[in-house]
LOVOTI-751004 format. One line per 10 residues: their letters; for each residue x, y, z negated of C-alpha. Coordinates in steps of 0.05 Angstrom, whole numbers, plus 32768, in hexadecimal, padded with zeros to 4 digits. Layout:
// residues N
A) X:Y:Z ~ ...
This chain:
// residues 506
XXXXXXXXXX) 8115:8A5C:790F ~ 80E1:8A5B:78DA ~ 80EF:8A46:7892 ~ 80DF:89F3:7892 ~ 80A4:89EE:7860 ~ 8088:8A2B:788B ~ 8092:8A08:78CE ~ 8071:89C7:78B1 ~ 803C:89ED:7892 ~ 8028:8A12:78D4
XXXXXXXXXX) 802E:89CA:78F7 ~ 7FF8:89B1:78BE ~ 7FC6:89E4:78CD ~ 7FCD:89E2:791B ~ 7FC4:8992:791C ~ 7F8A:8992:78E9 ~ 7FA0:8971:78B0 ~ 7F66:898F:7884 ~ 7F79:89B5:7836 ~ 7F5C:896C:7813
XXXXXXXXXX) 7F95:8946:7822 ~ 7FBF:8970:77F7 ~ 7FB7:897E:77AC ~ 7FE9:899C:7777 ~ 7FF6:895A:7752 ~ 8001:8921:7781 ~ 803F:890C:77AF ~ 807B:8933:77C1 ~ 8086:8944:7812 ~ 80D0:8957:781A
XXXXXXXXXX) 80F3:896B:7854 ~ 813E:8949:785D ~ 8155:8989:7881 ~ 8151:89B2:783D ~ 8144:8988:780C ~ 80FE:89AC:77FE ~ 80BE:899E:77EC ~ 8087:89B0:7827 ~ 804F:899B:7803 ~ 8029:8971:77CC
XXXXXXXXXX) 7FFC:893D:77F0 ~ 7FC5:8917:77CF ~ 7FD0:88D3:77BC ~ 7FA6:888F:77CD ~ 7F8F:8874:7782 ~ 7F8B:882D:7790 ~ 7F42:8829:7789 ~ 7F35:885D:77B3 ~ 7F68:8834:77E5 ~ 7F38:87F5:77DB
XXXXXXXXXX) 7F03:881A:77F1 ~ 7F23:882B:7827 ~ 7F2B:87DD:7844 ~ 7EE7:87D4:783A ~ 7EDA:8812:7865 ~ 7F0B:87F7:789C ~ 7EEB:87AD:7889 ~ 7E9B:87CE:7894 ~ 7EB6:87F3:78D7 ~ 7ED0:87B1:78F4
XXXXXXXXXX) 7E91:878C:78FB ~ 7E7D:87C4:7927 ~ 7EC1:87DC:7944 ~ 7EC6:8791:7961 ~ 7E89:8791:7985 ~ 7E9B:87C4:79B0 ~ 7EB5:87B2:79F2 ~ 7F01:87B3:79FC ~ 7F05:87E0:7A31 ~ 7EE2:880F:7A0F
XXXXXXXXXX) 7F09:8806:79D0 ~ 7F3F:881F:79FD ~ 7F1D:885D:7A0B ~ 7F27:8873:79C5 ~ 7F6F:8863:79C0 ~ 7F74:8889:7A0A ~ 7F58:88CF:79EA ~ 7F8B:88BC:79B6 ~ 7FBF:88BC:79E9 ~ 7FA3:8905:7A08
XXXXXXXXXX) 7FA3:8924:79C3 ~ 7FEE:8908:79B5 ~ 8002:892B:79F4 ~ 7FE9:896D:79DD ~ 7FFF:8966:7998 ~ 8049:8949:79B6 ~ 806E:8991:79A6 ~ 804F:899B:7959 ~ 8056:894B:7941 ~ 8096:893F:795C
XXXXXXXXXX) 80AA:8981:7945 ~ 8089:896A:78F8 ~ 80A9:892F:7901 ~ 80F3:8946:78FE ~ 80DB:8982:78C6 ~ 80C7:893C:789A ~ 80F6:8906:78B1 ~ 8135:8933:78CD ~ 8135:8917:7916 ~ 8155:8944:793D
XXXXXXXXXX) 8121:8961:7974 ~ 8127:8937:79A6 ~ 8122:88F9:797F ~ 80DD:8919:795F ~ 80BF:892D:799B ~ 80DA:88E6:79B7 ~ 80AE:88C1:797E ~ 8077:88E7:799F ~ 8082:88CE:79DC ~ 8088:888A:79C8
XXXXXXXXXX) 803D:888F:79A8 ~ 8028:88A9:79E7 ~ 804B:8871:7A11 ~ 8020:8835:79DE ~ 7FE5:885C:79EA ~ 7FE4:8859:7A33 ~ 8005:8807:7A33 ~ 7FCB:87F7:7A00 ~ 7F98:881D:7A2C ~ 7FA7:87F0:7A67
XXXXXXXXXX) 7FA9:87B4:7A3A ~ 7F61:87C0:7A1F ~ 7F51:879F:7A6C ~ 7F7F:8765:7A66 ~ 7F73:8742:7A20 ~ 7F72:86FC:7A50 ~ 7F5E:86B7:7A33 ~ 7F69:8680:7A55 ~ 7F40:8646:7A7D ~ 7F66:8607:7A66
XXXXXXXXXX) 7F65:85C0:7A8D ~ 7F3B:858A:7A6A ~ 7F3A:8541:7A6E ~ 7EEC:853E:7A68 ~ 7EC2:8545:7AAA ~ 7E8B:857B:7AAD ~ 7EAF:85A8:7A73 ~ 7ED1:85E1:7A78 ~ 7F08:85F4:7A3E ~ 7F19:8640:7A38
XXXXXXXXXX) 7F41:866C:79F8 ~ 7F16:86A8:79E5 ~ 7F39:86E5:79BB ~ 7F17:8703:798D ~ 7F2A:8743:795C ~ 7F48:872D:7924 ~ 7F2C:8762:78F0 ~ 7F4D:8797:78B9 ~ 7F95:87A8:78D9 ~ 7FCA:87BF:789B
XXXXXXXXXX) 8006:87F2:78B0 ~ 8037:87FD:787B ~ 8077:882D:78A8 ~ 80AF:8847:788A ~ 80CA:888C:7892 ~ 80FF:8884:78CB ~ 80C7:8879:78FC ~ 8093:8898:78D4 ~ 805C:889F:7910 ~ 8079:886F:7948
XXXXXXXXXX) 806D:8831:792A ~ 8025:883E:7914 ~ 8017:884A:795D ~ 8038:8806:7970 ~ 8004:87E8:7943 ~ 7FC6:8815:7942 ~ 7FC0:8823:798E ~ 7FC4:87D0:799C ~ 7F92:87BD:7959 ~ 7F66:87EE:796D
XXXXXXXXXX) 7F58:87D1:79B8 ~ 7F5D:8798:7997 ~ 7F1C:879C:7975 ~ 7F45:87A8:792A ~ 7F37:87E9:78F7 ~ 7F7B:87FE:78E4 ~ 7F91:8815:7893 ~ 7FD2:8838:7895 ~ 7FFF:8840:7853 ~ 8035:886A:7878
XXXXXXXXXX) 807D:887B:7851 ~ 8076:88A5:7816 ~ 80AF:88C3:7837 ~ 808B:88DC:7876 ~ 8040:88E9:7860 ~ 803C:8929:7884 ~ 8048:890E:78C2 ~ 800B:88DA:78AB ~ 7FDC:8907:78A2 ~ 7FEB:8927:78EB
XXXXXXXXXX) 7FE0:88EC:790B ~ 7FA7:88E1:78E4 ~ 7F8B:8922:78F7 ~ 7F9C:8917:7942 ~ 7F74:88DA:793D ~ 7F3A:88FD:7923 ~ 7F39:8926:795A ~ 7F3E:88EB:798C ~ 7F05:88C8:796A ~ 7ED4:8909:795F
XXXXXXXXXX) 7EE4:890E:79AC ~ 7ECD:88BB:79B6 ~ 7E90:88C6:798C ~ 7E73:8889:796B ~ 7EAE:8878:7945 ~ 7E97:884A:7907 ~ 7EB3:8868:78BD ~ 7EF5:884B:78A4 ~ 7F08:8841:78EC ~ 7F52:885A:78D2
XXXXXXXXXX) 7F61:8863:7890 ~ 7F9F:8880:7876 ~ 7FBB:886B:7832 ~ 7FEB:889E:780F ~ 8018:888A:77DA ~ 804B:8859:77C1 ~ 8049:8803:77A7 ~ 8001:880C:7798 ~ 7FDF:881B:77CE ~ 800E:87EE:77FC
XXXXXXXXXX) 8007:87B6:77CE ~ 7FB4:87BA:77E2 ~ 7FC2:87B4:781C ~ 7FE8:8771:781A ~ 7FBE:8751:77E5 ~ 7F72:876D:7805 ~ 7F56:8729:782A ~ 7F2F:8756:7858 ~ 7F6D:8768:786E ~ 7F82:872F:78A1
XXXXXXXXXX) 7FC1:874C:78BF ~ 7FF7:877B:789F ~ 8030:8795:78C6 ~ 806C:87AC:7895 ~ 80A8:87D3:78AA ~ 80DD:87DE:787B ~ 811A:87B5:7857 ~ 8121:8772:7853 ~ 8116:8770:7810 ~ 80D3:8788:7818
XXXXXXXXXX) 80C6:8761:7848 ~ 80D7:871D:7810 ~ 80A0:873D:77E4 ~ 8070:874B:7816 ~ 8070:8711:7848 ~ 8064:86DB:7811 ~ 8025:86FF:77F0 ~ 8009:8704:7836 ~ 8022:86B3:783F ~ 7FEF:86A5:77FB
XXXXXXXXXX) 7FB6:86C1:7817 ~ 7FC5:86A8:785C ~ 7FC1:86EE:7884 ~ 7FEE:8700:78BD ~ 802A:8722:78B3 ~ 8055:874E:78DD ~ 8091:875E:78C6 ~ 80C9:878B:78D9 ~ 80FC:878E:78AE ~ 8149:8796:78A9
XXXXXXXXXX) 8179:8794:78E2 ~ 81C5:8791:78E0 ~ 81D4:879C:7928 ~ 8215:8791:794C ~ 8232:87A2:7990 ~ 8263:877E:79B2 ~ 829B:87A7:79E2 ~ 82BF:876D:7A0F ~ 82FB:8779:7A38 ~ 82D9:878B:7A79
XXXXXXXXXX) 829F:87B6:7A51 ~ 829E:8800:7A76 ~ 82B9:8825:7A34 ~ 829E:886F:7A4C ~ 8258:8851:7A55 ~ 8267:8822:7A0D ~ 827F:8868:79EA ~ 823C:8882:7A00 ~ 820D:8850:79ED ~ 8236:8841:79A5
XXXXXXXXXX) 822C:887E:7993 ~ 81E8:8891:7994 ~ 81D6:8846:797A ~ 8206:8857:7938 ~ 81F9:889D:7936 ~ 81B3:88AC:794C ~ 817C:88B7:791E ~ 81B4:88C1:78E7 ~ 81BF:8879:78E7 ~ 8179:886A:78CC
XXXXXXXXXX) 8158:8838:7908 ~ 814F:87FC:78F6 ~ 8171:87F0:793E ~ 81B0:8822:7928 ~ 81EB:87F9:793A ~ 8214:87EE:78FF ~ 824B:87B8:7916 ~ 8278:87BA:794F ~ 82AA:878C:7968 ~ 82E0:879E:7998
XXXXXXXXXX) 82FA:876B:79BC ~ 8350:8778:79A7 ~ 8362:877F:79EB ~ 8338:87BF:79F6 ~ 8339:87DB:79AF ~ 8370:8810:79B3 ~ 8350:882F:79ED ~ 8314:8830:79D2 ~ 8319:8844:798A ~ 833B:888F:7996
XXXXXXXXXX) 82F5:889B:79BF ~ 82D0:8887:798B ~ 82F6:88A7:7951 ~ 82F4:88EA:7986 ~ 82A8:88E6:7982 ~ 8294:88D4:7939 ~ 82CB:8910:7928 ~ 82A3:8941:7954 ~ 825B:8930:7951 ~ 8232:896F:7936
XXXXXXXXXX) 8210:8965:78F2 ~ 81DC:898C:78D4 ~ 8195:89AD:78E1 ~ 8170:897D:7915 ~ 814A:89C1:792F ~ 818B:89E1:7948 ~ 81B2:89D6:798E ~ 81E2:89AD:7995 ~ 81D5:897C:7954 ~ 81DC:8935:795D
XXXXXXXXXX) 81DB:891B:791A ~ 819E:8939:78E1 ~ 819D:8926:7894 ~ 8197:88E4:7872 ~ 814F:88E2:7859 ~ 8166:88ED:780F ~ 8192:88E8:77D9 ~ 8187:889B:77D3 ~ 8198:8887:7822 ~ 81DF:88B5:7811
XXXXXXXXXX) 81EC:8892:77CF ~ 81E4:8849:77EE ~ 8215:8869:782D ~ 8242:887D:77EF ~ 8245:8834:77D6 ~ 8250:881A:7814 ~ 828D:8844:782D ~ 82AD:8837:77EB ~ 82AB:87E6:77F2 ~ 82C0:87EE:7838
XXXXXXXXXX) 82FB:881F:7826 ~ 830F:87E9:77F0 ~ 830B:87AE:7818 ~ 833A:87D9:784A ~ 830F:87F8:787A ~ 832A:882E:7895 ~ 82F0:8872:789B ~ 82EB:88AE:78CD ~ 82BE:88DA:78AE ~ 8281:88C5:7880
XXXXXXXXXX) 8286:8907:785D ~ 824F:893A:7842 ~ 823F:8973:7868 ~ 821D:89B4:7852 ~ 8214:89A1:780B ~ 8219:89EF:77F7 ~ 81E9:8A01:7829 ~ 81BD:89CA:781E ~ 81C5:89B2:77D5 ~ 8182:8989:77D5
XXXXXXXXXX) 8195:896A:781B ~ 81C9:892D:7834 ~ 81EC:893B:786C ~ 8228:890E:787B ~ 8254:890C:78B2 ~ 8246:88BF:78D0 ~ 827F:888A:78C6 ~ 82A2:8865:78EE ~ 82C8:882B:78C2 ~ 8304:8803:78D8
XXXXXXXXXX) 82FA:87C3:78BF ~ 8335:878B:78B3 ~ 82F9:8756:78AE ~ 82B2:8740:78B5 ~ 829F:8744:7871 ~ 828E:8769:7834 ~ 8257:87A4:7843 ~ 825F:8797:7883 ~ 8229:875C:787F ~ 81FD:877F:786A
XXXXXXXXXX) 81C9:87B6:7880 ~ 81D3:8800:786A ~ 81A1:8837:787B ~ 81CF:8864:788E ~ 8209:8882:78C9 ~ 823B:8848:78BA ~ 825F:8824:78F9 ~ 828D:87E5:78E3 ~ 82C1:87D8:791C ~ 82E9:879A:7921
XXXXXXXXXX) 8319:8777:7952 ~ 8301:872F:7970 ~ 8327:86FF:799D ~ 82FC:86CF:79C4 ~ 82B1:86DE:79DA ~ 829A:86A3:79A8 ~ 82BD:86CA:7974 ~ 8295:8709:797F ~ 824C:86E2:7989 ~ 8255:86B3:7943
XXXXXXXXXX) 826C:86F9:791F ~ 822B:8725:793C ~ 8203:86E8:791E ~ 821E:86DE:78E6 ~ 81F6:8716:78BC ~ 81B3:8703:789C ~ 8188:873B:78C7 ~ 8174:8722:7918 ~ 8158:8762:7933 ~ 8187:878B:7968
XXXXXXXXXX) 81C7:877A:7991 ~ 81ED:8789:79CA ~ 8223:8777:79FA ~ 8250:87A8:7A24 ~ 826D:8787:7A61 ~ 8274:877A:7AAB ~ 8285:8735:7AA4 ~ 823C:8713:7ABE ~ 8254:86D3:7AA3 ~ 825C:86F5:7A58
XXXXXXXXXX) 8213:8723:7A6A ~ 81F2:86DD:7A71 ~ 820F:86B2:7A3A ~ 8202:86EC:7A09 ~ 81B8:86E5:7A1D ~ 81B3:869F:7A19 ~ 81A4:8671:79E6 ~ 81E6:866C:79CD ~ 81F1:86B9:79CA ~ 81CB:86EF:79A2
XXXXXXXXXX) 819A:86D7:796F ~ 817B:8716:7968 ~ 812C:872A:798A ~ 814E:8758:79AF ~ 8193:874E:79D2 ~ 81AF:877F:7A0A ~ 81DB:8786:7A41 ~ 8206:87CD:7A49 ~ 81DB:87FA:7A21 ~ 81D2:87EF:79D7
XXXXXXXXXX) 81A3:87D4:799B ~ 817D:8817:7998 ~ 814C:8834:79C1 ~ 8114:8800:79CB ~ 80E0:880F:79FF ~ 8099:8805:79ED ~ 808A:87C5:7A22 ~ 80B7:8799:7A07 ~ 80AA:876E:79C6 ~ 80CA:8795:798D
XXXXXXXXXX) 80E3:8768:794E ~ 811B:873B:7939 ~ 812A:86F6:791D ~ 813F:86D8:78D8 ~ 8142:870F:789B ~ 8122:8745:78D3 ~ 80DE:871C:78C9 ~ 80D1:86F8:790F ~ 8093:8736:791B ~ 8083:8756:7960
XXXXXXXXXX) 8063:8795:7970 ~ 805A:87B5:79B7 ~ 8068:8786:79ED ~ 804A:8756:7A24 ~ 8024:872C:79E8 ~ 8026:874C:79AE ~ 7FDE:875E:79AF ~ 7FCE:8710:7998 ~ 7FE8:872D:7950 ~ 7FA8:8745:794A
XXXXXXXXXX) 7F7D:8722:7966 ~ 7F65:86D7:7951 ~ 7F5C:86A1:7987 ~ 7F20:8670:7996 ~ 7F24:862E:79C0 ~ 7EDF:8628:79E1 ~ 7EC2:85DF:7A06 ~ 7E8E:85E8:7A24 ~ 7E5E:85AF:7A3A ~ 7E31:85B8:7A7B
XXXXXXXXXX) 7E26:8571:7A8F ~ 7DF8:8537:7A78 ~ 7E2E:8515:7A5D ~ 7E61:8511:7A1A ~ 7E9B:84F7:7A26 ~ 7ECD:84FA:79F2 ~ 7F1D:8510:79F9 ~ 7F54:84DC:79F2 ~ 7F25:84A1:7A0D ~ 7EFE:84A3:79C1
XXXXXX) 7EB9:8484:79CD ~ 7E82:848D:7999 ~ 7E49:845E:79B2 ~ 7E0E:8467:7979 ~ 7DD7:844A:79B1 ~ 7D95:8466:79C6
């Protein structure tokens, strides 16, 4: 197995990213497997970030003259090139992030899978003919492209959720700026490459088509306050999401945001607990806790407890930890020395409000002194409350009893966060009240598998402190996109709607 900053190095060079992007003074890439630095990447001065938008703002009025289906040509070599750079960018993408392999190669996949939905989509961007009152008119929507599309991604997902939004903008008619984690610019600069490649292949592709941002506030702040920038989709923490939701409120642009999510399963008496144990345990363990989908509360209904909780203690105590390259690893590093402190915090408030913790240790600190690898936790609690409420980026499971279904429901939403939930039963009756109105108030809410895992055709995003965005999806394409009403007119005749009559004579 070849050294990391080797490995990532070698990836580099075989994708394309060209020497420019890399400088000795600029921005830090670290790997989480080691703790060390890769490389020194060059980083967006806001100016040059500025000039940038109006690249992206110039290429729009040509970009959205192009027919849609053709559009979707583009994004369709994007999908070709994806597929043959699937091995090396999922393979960069747990070298920068720590997913363990499949998991990078599976963020691959999911690029590959928005590709080929927004592809077919480029065909079906439908308005509709509407019924009017008048005679000898015909009323019809029209969708247009909407213009500059913002992408600010954090470093969990670090190329997945660009593709949600680039590969549907771009159909759409939209130029797309990208400001992806400072975390994860490697992986950036990959997928900026693979792009290239896609668009040298299309031929005709206006400058500033994509633009990729690299750095920190700065450049992201640009991107919120530029008003040739109509739309800005934001992934992160909620409390980014309170500073960059209301600046894009001011000036009236779109906003898309995804933000926090404090995601609970429910295990009810009838639940199949072998197929529960599975599907808890990647949703709490998977990606090292860090998806905004990770599940992070669990409530056991009492009868069923005790038969369940050995299982799960079993697992958490024998799930492998360490290098996300080798077989047999379930569970990589936390991203850095930050995510463990704030896991740190957390287990302590939970051990003093009486939570009881399997594991939650560090792993391989002599090894890997400049890396944080903890074994996940699984936390007993006596109570709904304390850290428990709220979101931490990390492998932390709180388990607590619950009596009556209506119980469980008014606990799972009572956290400020809407994204995720789930519900593991046989009892129809339970599947279809936790559905319902008066169940989940999450965006997503399942049935026998759990929070994580989303597929790319259904509408991804959550309610309340999650930020009420969308991406992927049957409709999600009218994000970027603006709408028109058109009446047309082809008789002799005005008549007016709602019975008005304006008589000014011959």
């Amino acid at each position: 197995m070849l050294p990391v900053r080797d490995d990532a190095l070698a990836i580099l060079n075989r994708l394309g990213v060209p020497d420019s992007a890399f400088s000795d003074k600029g921005l830090a890439a670290r790997s989480p497997i080691t703790g060390e630095v890769i490389a020194t990447v060059r980083e967006t001065a806001p100016e040059e970030a500025t000039a940038a938008v109006g690249r992206a703002h110039a290429a729009f009025s040509e970009w959205r003259k192009v027919p849609a289906p053709r559009r979707g040509e583009l994004v369709r070599l994007l999908g070709e090139e994806l597929r043959e750079s699937k091995d090396d960018l999922g393979r960069l993408v747990t070298l920068e992030a720590g997913k363990i392999i499949s998991e990078g190669l599976g963020e691959v996949q999911e690029m590959i899978d928005i590709c080929d939905y927004a592809v077919g989509l480029s065909r079906q961007l439908f308005g509709l003919t509407i019924a009017t009152e008048r005679p000898d008119h015909r009323m019809m929507e029209t969708w247009h492209p909407l213009g500059v599309c913002g992408v600010i991604s954090a470093f969990n997902f670090p190329v997945a959720v660009w593709s949600w939004n680039a590969a549907l903008a771009l159909v759409c008619g939209d130029p797309v700026v990208w400001k992806p984690s400072e975390k994860t610019t490697l992986t950036a600069l990959a997928t900026a490459a693979i792009f290239k490649r896609a668009a040298d292949r299309f031929g005709g592709v206006p400058d500033g088509l994509h633009e990729v941002l690299i750095g920190g506030r700065a450049v992201g702040e640009v991107l919120v306050e530029d008003r040739r920038v109509p739309v800005v989709s934001a992934t992160g923490s909620t409390a980014m999401g309170r500073q960059v939701g209301p600046k894009l409120a001011g000036r009236f642009a779109r906003a898309i945001l995804e933000l926090g999510g404090n995601n609970a399963a429910i295990v009810a008496p009838s639940a199949d607990l072998d197929l529960a144990l599975r599907g808890i345990a990647f949703a709490a363990m998977g990606t090292a806790g860090q998806r905004c989908t990770t599940l992070r509360r669990l409530f056991v209904h009492e009868s069923v407890y005790d038969a369940l909780l050995p299982k799960l203690r079993k697992a958490w105590s024998s799930v492998k930890v360490g290098d996300p390259r080798e077989p047999g690893v379930l569970v990589g590093p936390l991203i850095d020395k930050a995510a463990h402190d704030a896991m740190e915090r957390a287990l302590g408030e939970a051990r003093a409000a009486g939570g009881e913790i399997t594991g939650g240790v560090r792993e391989h600190a002599e090894a890997f002194p400049e890396a944080h690898y903890v074994a996940p936790a699984l936390v007993e609690m006596p109570a709904h409350a304390g850290p428990v409420l709220r979101e931490t980026f990390a492998p932390i499971l709180y388990v607590m009893r619950y009596s009556t279904f209506e119980e469980a429901v008014a606990m799972q939403n009572a956290v400020g966060a809407g994204l995720s939930s789930s519900l593991f039963t046989l009892d129809m009756r339970e599947a279809e009240r936790f559905i319902s109105v008066e169940g989940s108030d999450c965006g997503i809410a399942n049935v026998n598998i759990g929070p994580s895992g989303a597929e790319i055709g259904g509408a991804f995003g959550g309610e309340k402190e999650t930020g009420g965005g969308r991406e992927a999806g049957s409709d999600s394409w009218k994000a970027y996109m603006r709408r028109a009403t058109n009446t047309i007119n082809y008789g002799t005749t005005l008549p007016l709607a709602q019975g008005v009559t304006f008589d000014i004579g011959d």
